[in-house]
C-alpha positions as CSV (number, residue, x, y, z in Angstrom):
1,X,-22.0,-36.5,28.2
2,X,-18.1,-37.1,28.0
3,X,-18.0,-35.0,24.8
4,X,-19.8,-32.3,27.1
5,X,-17.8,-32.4,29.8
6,X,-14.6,-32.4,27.5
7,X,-16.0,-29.1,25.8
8,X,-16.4,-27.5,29.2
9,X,-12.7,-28.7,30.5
10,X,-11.4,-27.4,27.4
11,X,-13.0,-23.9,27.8
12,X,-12.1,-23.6,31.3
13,X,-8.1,-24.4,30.6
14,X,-8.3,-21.6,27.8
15,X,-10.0,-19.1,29.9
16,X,-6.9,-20.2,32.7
17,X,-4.7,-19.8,29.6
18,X,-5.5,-17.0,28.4
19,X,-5.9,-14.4,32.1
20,X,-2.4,-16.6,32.5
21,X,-1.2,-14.8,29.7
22,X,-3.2,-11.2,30.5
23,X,-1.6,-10.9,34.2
24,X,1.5,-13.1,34.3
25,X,4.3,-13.9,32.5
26,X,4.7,-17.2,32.2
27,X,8.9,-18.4,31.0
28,X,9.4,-21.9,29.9
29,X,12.2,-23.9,28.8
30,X,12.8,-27.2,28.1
31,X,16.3,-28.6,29.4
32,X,18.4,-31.1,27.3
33,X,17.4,-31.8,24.0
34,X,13.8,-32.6,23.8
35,X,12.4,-34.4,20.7
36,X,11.4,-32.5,17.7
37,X,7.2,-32.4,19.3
38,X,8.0,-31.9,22.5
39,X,4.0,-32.4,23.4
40,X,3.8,-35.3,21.4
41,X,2.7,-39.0,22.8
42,X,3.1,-37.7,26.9
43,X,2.0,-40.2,28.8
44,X,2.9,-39.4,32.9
45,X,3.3,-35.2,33.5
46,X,4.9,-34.9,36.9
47,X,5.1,-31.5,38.6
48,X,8.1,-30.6,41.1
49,X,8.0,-28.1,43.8
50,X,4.9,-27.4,44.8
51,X,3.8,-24.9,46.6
52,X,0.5,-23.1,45.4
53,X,-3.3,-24.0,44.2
54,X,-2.9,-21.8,41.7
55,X,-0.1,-23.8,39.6
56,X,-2.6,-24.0,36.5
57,X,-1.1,-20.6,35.6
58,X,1.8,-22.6,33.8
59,X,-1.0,-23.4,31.3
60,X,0.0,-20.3,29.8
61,X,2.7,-21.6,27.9
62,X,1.5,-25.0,26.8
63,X,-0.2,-25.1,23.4
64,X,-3.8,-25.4,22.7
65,X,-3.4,-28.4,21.6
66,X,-2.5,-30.1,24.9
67,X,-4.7,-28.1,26.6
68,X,-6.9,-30.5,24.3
69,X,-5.1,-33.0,25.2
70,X,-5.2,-32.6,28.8
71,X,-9.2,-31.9,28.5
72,X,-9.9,-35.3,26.7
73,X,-7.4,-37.8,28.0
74,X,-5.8,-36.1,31.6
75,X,-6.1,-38.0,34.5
76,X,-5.6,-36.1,37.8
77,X,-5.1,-37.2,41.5
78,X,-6.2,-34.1,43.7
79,X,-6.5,-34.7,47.2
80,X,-9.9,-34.8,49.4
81,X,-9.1,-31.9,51.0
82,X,-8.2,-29.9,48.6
83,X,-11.5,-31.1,46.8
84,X,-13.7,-30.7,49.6
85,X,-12.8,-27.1,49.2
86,X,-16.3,-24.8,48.5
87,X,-15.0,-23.1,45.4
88,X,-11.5,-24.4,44.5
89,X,-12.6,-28.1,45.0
90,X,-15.5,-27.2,42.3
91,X,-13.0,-26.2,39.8
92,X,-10.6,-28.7,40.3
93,X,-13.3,-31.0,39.5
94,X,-13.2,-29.8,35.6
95,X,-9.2,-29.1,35.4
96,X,-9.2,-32.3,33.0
97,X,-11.0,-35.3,31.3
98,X,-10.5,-37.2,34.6
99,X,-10.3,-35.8,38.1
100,X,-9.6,-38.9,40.7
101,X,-10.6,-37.4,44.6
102,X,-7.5,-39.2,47.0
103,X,-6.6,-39.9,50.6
104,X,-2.6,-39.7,51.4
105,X,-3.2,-43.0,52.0
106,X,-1.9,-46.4,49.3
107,X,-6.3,-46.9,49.9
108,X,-8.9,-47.4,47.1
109,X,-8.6,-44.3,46.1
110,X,-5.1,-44.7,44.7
111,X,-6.4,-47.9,42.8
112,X,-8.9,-45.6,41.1
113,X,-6.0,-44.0,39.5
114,X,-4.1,-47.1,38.4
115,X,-7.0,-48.3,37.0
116,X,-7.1,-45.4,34.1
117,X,-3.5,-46.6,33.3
118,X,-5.2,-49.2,30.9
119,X,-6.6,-46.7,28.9
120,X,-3.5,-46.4,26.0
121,X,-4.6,-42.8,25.7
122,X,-4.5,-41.8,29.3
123,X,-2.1,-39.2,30.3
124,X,-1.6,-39.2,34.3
125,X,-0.8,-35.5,35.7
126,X,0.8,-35.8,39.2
127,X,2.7,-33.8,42.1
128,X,4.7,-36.6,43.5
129,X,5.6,-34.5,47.0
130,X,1.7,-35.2,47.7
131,X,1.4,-32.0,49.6
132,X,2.3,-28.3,49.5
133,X,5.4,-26.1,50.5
134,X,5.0,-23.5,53.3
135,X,6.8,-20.0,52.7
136,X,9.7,-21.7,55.7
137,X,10.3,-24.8,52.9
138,X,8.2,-27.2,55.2
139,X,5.1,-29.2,54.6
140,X,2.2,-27.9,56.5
141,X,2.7,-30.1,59.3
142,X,6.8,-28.8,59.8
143,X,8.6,-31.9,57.5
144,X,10.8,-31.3,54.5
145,X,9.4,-31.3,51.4
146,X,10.0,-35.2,49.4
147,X,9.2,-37.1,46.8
148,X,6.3,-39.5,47.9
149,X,7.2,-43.4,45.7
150,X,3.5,-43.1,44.3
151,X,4.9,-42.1,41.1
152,X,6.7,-45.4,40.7
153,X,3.6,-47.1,40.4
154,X,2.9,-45.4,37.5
155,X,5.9,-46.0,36.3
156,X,5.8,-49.1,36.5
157,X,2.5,-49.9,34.9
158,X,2.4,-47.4,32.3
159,X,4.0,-49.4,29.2
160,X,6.1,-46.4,26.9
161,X,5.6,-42.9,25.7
162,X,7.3,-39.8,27.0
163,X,7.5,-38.2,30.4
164,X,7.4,-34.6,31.0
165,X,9.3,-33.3,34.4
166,X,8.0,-30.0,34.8
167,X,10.7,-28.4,37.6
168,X,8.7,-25.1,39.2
169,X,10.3,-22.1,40.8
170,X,7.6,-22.2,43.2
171,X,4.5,-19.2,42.9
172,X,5.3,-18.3,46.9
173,X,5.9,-14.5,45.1
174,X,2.5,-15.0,43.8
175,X,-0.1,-16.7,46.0
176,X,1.2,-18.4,49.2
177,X,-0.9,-21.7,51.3
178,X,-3.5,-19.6,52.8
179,X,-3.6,-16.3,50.8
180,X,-6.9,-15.7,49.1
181,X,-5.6,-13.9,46.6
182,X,-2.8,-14.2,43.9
183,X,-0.3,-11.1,43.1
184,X,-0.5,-9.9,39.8
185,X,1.4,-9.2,37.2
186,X,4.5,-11.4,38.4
187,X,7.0,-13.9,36.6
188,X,6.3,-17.6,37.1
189,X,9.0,-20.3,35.7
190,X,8.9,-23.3,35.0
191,X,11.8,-25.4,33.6
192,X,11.1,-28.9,31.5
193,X,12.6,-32.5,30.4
194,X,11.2,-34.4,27.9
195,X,12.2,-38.3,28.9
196,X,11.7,-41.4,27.2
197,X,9.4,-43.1,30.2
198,X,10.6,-46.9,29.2
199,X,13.6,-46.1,28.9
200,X,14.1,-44.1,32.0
201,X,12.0,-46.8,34.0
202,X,14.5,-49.3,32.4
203,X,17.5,-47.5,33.7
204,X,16.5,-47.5,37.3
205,X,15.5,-51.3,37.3
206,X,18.8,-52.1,36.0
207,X,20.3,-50.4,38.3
208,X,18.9,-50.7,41.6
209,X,16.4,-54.2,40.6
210,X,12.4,-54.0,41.6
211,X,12.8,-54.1,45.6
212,X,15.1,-50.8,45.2
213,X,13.4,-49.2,42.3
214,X,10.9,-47.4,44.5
215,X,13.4,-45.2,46.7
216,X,15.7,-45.1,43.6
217,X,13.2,-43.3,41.7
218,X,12.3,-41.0,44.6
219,X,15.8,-40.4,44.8
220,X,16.5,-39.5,41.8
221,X,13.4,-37.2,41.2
222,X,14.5,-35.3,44.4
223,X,18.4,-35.0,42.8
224,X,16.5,-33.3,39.6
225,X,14.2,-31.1,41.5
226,X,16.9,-30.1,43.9
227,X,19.4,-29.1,40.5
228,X,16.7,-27.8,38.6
229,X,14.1,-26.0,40.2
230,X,14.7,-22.2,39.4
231,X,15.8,-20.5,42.3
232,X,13.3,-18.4,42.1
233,X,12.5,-14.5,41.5
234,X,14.4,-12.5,43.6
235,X,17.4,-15.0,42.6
236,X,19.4,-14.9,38.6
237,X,18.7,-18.3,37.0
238,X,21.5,-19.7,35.1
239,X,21.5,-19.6,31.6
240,X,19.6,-22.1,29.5
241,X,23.0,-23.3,27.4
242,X,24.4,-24.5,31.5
243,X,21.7,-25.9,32.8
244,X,21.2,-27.7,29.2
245,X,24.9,-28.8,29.7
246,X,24.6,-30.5,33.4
């Protein structure tokens, strides 16, 4: 039955890929100097600035064999509300190998996902703001947009491997909170660091010691999104050799 269910995962993300790839243009570009296999041994995926449902459109540009990897070995957090939803929530439910339903709450539910950390093959996919951006840069309830410290859990726990920060523009242009239906044909960017997750955990503890390794990690995940988010579409983004060289 896993084997199924890994089949059918892997289907649906090329089908995603591919009408990605059909109606959109879909730019990525990894910041810094990422190893040689950039999509080699990821273990945490953490996606900034969120604003839209329809954010599998980046699966565009990852290869096929990610979209593997994400199928057999991806471990997702989607919120109840979002999976209570008639026809998104069913879709959500096959977006990877392993689709956890969460409160906004540090509950059970949240366990749930530590618990697959044990698993050395697990790759946890999260949006660390918890929540999405309105078109007026608020959450829906009127509060700025910030990092939530869930992710530091996962930091903490998962031993090594390599972190991907995937900074978005933001798919406002495209499908807003609310709109039924996506624009087509549009640009979508997405801008990426390849990190060494020990290493980068090990930094922060250093630095700020366990009790101030939460906010410090929040912290600095809001500097990055802040500096590296595209602006997006009706804005130039700066060229890939400056941003590189920040």
């Amino acid at each position: 039955m896993r084997l199924l269910r890994n089949g059918i995962t892997f289907c649906l993300l090329v089908i995603i890929k591919t009408l990605s790839q059909i109606f959109y243009r879909v730019e990525l570009l990894f910041l810094g100097d990422p190893p040689e296999d950039a999509w080699k041994d990821i273990r945490l995926v953490a996606i900034l600035n969120h604003t839209s449902l329809f954010e599998p459109i980046f699966a565009g540009g990852i290869p096929y064999r990610f979209a593997w990897r994400i199928a057999r070995h991806a471990v997702i957090p989607v919120a109840d509300i979002t999976m209570e939803r008639p026809i998104v929530g069913k879709i959500f439910r096959f977006i990877a190998g392993h689709v956890v339903s969460i409160t906004r709450k540090r509950d059970d539910t949240w366990t749930q996902v530590l618990s697959k950390i044990d698993d050395e093959d697990a790759m946890l996919v999260i949006l660390p703001e918890g929540r999405m951006k309105r078109r007026d840069g608020l959450d829906s309830n009127g509060k700025p947009m910030t990092v939530r410290g869930g992710i530091a859990d996962l930091l903490r726990e998962i031993p090594g491997g390599r972190m991907l920060l995937a900074y978005s523009e933001g798919l406002h242009h495209i499908q807003t909170p609310g709109e039924k239906l996506p624009r087509l044909f549009k640009t979508a960017r997405i801008r990426i660091e390849n990190l060494d997750l020990a290493e980068y955990r090990d930094r922060l503890l250093l630095a700020h010691g366990r009790e101030g390794f939460r906010r410090a990690v929040v912290e600095d995940l809001t500097h990055r999104r802040d500096l590296y988010c595209p602006a997006g579409p009706s804005s130039s983004d700066a060229e890939p050799s400056e941003v590189q060289g920040r």
